[in-house]
matplotlib code that plots the C-alpha trace (Angstrom):
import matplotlib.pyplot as plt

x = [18.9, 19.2, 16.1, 14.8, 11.2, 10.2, 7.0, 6.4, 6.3, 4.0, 1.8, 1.5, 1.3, -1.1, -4.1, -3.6, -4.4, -7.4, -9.0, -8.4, -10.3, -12.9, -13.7, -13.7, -16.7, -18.7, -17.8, -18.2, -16.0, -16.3, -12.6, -12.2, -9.2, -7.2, -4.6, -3.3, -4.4, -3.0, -0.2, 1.4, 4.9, 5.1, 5.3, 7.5, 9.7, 10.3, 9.8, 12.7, 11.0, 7.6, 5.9, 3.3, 0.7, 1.7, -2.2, -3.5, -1.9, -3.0, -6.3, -6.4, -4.8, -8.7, -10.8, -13.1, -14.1, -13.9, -16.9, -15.9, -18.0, -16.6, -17.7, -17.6, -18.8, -21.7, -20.2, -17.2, -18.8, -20.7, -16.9, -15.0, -12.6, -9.6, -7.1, -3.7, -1.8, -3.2, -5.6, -8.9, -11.8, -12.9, -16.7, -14.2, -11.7, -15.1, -15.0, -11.6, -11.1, -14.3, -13.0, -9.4, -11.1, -13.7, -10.9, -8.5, -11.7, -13.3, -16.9, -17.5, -20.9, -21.9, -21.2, -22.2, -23.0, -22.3, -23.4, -26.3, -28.8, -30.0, -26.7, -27.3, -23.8, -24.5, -27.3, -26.0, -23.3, -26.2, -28.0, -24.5, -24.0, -27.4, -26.5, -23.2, -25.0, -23.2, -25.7, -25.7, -27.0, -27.4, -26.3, -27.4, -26.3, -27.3, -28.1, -25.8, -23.2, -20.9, -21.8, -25.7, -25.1, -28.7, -29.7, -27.1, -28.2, -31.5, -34.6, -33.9, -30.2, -28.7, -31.8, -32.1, -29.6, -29.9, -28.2, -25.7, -27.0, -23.3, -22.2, -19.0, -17.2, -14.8, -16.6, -13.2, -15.1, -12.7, -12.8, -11.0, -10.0, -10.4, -13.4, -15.3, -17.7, -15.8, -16.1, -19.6, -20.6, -19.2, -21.1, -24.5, -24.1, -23.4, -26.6, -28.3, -26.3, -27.7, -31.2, -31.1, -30.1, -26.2, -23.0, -20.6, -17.7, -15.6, -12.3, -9.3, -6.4, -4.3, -0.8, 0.8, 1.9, 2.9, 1.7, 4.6, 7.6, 8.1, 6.6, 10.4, 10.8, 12.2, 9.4, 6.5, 8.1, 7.8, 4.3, 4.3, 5.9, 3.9, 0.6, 2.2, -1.0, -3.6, -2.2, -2.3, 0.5, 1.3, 0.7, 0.8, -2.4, -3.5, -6.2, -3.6, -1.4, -4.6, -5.7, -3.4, -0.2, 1.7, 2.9, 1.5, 1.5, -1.7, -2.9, -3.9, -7.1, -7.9, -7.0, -9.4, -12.3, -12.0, -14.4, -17.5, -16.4, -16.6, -20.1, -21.5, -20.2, -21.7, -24.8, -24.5, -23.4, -24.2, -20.1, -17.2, -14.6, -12.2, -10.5, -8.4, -7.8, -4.9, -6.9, -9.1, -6.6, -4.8, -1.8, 1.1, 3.8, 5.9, 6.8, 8.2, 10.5, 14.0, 16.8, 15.8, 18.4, 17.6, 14.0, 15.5, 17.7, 14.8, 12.7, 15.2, 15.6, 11.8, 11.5, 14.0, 12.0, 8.9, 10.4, 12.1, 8.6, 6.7, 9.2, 8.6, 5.4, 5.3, 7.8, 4.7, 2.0, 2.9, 1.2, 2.5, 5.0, 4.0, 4.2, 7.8, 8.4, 7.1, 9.3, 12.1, 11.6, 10.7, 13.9, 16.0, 14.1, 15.7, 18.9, 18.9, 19.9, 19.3, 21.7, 21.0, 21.5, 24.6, 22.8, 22.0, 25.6, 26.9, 23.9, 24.2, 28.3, 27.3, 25.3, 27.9, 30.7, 27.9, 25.8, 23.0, 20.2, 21.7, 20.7, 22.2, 21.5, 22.3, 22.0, 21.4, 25.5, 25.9, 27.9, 26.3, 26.0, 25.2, 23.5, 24.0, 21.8, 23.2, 22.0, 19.8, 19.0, 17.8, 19.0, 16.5, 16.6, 21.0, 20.6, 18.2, 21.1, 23.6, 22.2, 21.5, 24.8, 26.3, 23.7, 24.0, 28.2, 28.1, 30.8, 29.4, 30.7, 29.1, 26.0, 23.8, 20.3, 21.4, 21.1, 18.4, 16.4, 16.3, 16.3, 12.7, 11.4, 13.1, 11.8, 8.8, 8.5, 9.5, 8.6, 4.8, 4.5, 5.2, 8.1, 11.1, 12.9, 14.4, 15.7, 14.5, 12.2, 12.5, 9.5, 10.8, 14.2, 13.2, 10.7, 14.0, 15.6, 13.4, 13.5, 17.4, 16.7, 15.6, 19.0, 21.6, 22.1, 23.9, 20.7, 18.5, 21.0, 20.2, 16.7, 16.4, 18.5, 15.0, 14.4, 17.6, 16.7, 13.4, 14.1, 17.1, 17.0, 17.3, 17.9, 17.8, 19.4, 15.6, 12.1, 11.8, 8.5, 5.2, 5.7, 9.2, 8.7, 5.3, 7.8, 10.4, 7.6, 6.5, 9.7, 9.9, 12.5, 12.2, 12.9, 13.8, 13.9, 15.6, 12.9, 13.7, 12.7, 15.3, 14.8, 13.1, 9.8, 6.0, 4.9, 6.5, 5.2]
y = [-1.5, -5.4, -6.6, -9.6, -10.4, -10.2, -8.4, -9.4, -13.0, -12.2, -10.2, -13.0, -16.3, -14.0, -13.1, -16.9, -18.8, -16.1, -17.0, -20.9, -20.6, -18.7, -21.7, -23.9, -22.4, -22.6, -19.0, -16.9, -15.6, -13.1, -12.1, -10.6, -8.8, -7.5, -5.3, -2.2, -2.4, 0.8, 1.5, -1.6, 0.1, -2.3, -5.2, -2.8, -2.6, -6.3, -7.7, -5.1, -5.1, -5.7, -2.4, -0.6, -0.9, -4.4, -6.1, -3.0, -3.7, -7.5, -6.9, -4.2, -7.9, -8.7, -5.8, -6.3, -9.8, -7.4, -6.0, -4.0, -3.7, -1.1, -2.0, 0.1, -0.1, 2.6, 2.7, 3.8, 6.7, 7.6, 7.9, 9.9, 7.0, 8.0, 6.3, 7.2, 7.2, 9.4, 11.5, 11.0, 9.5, 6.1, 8.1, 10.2, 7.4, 5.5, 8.4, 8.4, 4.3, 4.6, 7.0, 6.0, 2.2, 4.4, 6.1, 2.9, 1.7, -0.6, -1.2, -0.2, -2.0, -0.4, 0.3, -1.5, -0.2, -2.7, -2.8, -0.3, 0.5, 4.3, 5.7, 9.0, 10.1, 6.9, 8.3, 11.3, 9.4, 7.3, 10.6, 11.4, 8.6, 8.7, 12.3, 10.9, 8.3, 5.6, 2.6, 2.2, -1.4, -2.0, -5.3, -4.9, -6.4, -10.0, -11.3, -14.0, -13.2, -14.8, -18.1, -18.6, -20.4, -21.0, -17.3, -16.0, -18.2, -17.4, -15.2, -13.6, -12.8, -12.7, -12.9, -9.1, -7.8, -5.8, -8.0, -6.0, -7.1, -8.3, -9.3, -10.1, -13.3, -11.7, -9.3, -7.9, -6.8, -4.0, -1.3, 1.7, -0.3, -3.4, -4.4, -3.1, -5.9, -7.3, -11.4, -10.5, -8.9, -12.0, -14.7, -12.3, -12.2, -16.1, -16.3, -14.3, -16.0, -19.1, -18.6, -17.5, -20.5, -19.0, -21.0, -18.7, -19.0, -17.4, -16.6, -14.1, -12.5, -11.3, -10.5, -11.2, -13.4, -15.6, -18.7, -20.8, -19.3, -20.3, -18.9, -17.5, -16.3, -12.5, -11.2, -13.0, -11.2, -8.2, -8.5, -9.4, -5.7, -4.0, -5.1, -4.8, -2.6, -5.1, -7.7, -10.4, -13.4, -15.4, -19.1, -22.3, -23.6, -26.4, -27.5, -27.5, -29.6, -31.8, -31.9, -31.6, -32.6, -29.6, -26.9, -23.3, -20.0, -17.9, -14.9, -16.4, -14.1, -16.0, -19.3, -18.9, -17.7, -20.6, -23.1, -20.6, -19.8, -23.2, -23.8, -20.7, -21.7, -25.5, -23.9, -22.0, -23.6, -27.8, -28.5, -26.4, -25.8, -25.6, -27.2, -24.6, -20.7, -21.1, -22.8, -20.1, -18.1, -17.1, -15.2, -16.3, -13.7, -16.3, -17.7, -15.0, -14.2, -14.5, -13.6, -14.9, -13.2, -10.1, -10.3, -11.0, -8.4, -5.7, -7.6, -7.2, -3.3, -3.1, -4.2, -1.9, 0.9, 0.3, 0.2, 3.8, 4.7, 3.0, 4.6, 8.2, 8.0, 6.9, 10.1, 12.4, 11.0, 9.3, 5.9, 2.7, 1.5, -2.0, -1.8, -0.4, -3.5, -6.4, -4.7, -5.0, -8.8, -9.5, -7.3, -9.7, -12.5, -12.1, -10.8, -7.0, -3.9, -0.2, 0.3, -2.2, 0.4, 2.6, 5.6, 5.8, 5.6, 8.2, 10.8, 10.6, 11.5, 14.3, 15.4, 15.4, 16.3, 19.8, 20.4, 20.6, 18.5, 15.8, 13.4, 10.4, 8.6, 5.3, 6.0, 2.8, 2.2, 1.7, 4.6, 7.0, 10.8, 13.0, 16.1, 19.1, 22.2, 25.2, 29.1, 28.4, 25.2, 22.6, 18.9, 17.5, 19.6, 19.5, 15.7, 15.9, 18.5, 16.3, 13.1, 14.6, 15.9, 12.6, 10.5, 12.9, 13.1, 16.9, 18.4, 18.3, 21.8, 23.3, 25.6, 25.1, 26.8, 30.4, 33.2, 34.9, 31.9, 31.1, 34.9, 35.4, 32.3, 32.8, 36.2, 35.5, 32.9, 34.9, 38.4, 37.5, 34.2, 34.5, 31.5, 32.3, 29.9, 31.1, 27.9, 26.2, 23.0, 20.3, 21.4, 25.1, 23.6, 21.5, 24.6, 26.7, 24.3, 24.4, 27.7, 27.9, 25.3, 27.6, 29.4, 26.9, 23.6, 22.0, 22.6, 21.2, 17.9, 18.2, 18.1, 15.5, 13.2, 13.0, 9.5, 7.9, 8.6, 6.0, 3.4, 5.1, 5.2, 8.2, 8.6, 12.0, 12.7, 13.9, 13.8, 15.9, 17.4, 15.4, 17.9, 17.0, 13.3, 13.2, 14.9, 12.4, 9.4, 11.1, 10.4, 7.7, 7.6, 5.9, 7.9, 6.8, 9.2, 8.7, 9.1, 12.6, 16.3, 18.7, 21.4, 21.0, 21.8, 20.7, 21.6, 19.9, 21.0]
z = [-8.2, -8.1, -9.4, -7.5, -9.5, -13.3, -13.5, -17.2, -16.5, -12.8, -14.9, -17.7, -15.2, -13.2, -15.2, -16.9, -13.5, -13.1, -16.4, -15.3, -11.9, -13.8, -16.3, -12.8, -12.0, -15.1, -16.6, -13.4, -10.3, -8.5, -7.1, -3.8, -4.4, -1.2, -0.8, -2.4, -6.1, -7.8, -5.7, -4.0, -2.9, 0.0, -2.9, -4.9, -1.9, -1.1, -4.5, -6.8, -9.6, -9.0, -10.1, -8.4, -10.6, -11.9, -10.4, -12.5, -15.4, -14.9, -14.7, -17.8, -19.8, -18.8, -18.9, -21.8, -19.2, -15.8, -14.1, -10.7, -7.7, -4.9, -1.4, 1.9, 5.3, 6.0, 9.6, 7.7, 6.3, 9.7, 11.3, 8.6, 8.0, 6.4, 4.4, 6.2, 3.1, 1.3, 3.9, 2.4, 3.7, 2.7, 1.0, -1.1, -1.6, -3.9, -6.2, -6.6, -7.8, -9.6, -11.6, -12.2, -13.1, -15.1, -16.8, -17.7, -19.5, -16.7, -16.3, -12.8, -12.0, -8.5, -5.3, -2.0, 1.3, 3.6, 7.2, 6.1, 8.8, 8.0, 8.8, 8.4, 6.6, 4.2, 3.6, 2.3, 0.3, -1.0, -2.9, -3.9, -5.7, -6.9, -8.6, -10.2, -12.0, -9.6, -9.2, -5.2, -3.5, 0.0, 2.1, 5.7, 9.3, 9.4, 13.1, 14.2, 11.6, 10.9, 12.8, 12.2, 9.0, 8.4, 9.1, 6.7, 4.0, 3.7, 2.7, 5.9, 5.4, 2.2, 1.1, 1.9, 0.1, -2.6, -5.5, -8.0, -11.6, -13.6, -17.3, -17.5, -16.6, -13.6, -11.0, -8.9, -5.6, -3.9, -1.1, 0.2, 3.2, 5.4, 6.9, 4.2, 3.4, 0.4, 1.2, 2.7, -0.8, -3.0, -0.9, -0.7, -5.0, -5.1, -2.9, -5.3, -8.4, -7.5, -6.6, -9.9, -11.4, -12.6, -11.8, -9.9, -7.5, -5.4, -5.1, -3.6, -4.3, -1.6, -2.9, 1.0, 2.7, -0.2, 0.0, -1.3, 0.6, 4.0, 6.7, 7.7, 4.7, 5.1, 2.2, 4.4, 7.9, 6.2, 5.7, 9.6, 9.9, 7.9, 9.7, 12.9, 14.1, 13.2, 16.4, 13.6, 12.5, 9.1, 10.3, 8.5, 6.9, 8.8, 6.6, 3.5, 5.3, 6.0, 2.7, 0.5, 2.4, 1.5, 3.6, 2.9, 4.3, 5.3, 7.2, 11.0, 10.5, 7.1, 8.6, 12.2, 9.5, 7.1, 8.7, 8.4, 5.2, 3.8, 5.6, 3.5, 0.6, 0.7, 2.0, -1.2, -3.5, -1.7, -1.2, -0.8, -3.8, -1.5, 1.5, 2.5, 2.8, 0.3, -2.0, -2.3, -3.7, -6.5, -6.1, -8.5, -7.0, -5.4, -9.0, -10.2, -8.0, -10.1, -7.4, -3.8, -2.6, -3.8, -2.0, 1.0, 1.2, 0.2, 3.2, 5.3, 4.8, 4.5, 8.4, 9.9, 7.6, 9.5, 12.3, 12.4, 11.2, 14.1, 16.7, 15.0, 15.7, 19.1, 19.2, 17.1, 18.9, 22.3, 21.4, 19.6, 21.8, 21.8, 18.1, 17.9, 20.9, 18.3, 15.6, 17.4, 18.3, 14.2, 13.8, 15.8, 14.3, 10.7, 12.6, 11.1, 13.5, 13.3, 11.1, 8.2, 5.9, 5.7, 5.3, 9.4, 10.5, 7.5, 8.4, 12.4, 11.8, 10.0, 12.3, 15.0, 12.9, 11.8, 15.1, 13.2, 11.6, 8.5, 6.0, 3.7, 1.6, -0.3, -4.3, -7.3, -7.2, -3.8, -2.6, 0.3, -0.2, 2.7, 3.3, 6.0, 7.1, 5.5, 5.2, 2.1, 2.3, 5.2, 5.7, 2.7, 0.2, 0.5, 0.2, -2.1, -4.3, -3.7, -4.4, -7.8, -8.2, -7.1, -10.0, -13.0, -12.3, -11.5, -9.4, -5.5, -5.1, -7.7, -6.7, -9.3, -8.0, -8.7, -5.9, -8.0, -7.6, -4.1, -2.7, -3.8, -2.0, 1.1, 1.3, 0.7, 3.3, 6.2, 5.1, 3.9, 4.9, 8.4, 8.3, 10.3, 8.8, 5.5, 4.5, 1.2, 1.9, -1.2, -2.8, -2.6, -4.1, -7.0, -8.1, -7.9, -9.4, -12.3, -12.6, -13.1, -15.2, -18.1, -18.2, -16.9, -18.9, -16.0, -13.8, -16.5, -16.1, -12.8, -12.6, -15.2, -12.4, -10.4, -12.0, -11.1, -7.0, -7.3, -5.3, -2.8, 0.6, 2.6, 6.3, 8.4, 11.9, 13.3, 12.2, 9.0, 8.4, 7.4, 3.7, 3.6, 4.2, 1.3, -1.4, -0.9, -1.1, -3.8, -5.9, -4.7, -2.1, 0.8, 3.9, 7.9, 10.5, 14.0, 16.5, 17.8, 17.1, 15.8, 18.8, 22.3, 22.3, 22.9, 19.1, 15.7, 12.9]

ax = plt.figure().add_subplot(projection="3d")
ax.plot(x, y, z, "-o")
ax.set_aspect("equal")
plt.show()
C-alpha cells in the first residue's frame, strides 16, 4: 500500500513535544488524552502508515515518567453503556485497559467515578474494584457546572472530590468512552495540585481533526464522517486566529467550551496557559505526514466507507437516515461517488452476471479479484480464497481446501447444528484451511497470504453477516456492504 505518514518520526516528534509541555509547567501535566489509544484504525485508515498502536507505543517511549488514571461516568455504569466496537460495556471496558496498561508495564494509579451520586450499579463496580486491588476515587455532580466558575472552584466543588495521590511527571487521564469525566478529572487534580502547593498543568491530546491542515483538508472531512452521529463540525479557531494570527483547525465542541475552560484554569492556577483550544494541545500528527497525496486519497475512500456503513444500518435497524443524508453532502463536498473504489462496480457485475450474492475486492497491487456464492462456499469466504490465491500467485482454479475438510463442517452445521445453509462462513474456511494445511504445502502458502490482505478493501453485493463482517475487521480488511439484504424477509441474521 502507498504509505502516506512515517510513524517512526510521529512517534519520535511526539513524545518529544510531550516531555517539553511537561517542563512548561514546572515538572507536571496531566494529559487528557482522547481518542482511540490502542487501536486507532480510523488514523491507520487515513494516515497509510500510521499504525494502530503508534500513541501506545509513544507513550511506552515514556513509561517509567507515566502515571494512568481511567475515568468513567457512574451514569455510564447505571445504563450498561457499551462500546460498539467491541460489545463491551464501559465497567468491563476499565478492566480490560487496566490490565493491557498493567501488562505493558504502566503504573495505573486509579480509577474515577465521575458523576457519582450513590448509583447503585457504581456501587457495585466500586466493591469490585475494591476486591481487584484497583484504588477507586469519587468526583461528584457539581451544581451550576460548567458555568458557576466560583462554585466549581471551591471547597464546595472541586473541593469535594476525592483527589487521586500521583508520582510521576505525566498523569495520561483516559476512559472507555466520551463524556466520561476526563477534562473534569484533570482540573479537579490541579485544584487539588495546587491547594497543595505543586505546580501542575494541563494539557490534551486529541489525534483529530489536525490542527495544521486545513479545515478542507480530505483527512480532517474524514473525521467529520466519522462522527457524523455526534451532530458536531471541525471549525476554525477563532481565538487562535485572535491570538496568535494563525489559522487552525479545532473540534466546534472544543472551540464553544474554551471560554469556561480558560476561566477554571485562571481560577486555578491565577492566568490561563493558554489562549486557545489548539494551544492546549499537543498532537504532532500533521508533521509527519510524508505523501499528502496519499492521505488524501485514503480520506477520500475513508468517507464513502462510512457511508455504505451508515446506509447499512439504516437498512438493519430503520434509524440513521439523517446521518446517511449529511454523508452524502460531505461525500459531494470532496467530490467522491459510490463507487470510489473499483471493488463496487466489479462485485455488483458479478452479482448480475451469477444471480446470486458477490464480493470484490481491491488487493496491495491494485488489481480487483472477485468472489461468487458456490455449493461449498458463500460470497466471503470465495473472496476471501481468491484474494489469497490472487497475493501468494496460486492458480485461481485450483481448489485447495480439500473435500475431506470442508464435508465435516458442513454437516455438522446443518445436521447438528440446525443451519440450513451448508455453505462455509470465513471462519469455517480459514479453520479448513488450516487443516489442509498440515498435508498440502500449497495450502500452507495459502494461509500464510493472510498478511498480505491488511489494508484491502473488500465490497459485497448485500449485507454479509455481523460474524462475517468482525472476521474480515479482524484481518484487517476493510469491508462495504450495499445496503440491502440477500433474500426478502423481516429477520437478518
Amino acid at each position: 500500500m502507498r504509505q502516506g505518514f512515517d510513524n517512526d518520526t510521529y512517534i519520535a516528534s511526539q513524545a518529544e513535544h510531550i516531555k517539553e509541555r511537561i517542563a512548561q509547567f514546572g515538572g507536571k501535566l496531566y494529559l487528557e488524552f482522547g481518542g482511540k489509544l490502542f487501536d486507532d484504525f480510523h488514523a491507520s485508515r487515513v494516515l497509510p502508515g500510521f499504525e494502530p498502536d503508534s500513541k501506545f507505543r509513544m507513550l511506552k517511549s515514556l513509561a517509567d515518567d507515566v502515571e494512568i488514571i481511567i475515568t468513567i461516568n457512574a451514569n455510564h455504569i447505571e445504563k450498561n453503556k457499551a462500546r460498539g466496537d467491541l460489545g463491551i460495556t464501559y465497567d468491563e471496558d476499565v478492566l480490560r485497559l487496566a490490565d493491557i496498561f498493567r501488562s505493558s508495564g504502566f503504573l495505573v494509579g486509579a480509577v474515577v467515578l465521575t458523576q457519582y451520586s450513590g448509583q447503585p450499579a457504581a456501587d457495585q463496580f466500586r466493591r469490585r474494584l475494591n476486591m481487584l486491588g484497583i484504588t477507586c476515587k469519587l468526583h461528584y455532580p457539581i451544581e451550576g457546572y460548567p458555568h458557576d466558575i466560583d462554585l466549581i472552584v471551591s471547597e464546595e466543588g472541586y473541593g469535594k472530590n476525592e483527589f487521586v495521590e500521583t508520582t510521576r511527571p505525566l498523569v495520561v487521564v483516559t476512559a472507555p468512552g466520551p463524556g466520561s469525566g476526563k477534562l473534569a478529572t484533570c482540573l479537579s487534580q490541579l485544584y487539588h495540585e495546587h491547594k497543595r502547593g505543586v505546580a501542575a498543568g494541563y494539557a490534551k491530546f486529541e489525534t483529530f481533526p489536525v490542527w495544521n491542515l486545513s479545515l478542507n483538508h480530505p483527512v480532517n472531512i474524514a473525521y467529520e464522517a466519522a462522527t457524523v452521529d455526534l451532530d458536531d463540525a471541525n471549525i476554525i479557531d477563532p481565538f487562535h486566529l485572535e491570538a496568535h494570527g494563525v489559522t487552525t483547525v479545532n473540534y466546534n465542541r472544543d472551540v464553544e467550551a474554551f471560554p469556561v475552560v480558560k476561566a477554571l484554569m485562571e481560577k486555578i492556577l491565577g492566568e490561563s496557559p493558554y489562549q486557545s483550544p489548539t494551544d492546549m494541545g499537543v498532537n504532532m500528527v500533521g508533521y509527519a505526514i510524508c505523501d499528502d497525496e496519499a492521505c488524501r486519497e485514503a480520506a477520500r475512500m475513508e468517507i464513502v466507507r462510512r457511508y455504505f456503513a451508515a446506509a447499512s444500518d439504516v437498512k438493519r435497524t430503520g434509524c440513521g437516515q439523517e446521518q446517511v443524508d449529511k454523508l452524502k453532502a460531505i461525500m459531494q463536498k470532496v467530490g467522491v461517488t459510490k463507487d470510489q473504489s473499483p471493488a463496487r462496480s466489479a462485485a455488483l457485475l458479478k452479482e448480475q452476471t451469477t444471480g446470486a450474492p458477490a464480493g470484490a475486492m481491491v488487493l496491495p497491487d491494485g488489481s480487483v479479484v472477485t468472489g461468487k456464492t458456490s455449493t461449498r462456499l458463500g460470497a466471503a469466504s470465495s473472496l476471501m480464497m481468491n484474494a489469497l490465491k490472487a497475493v501468494t500467485g496460486v492458480d485461481m482454479e485450483l481448489e485447495v481446501i480439500s473435500n475431506d475438510a470442508i464435508e465435516p463442517i458442513s454437516r455438522l452445521k446443518t445436521s447438528q447444528l440446525g443451519s440450513a445453509n451448508p455453505r462455509l462462513h470465513p471462519e469455517e474456511t480459514l479453520i479448513a484451511l488450516s487443516i489442509t494445511s498440515a498435508s498440502s504445502e500449497i495450502a500452507e502458502r495459502v494461509l500464510a497470504g493472510l498478511p498480505k490482505l491488511r489494508g484491502c478493501d473488500a465490497f459485497f453485493s448485500v449485507i454479509i453477516s455481523s460474524s462475517d463482517e468482525a472476521l474480515f475487521k479482524k484481518l484487517g480488511i476493510n469491508v462495504c456492504c450495499e445496503p440491502k439484504f440477500e433474500r426478502s424477509g423481516y429477520y437478518h441474521r
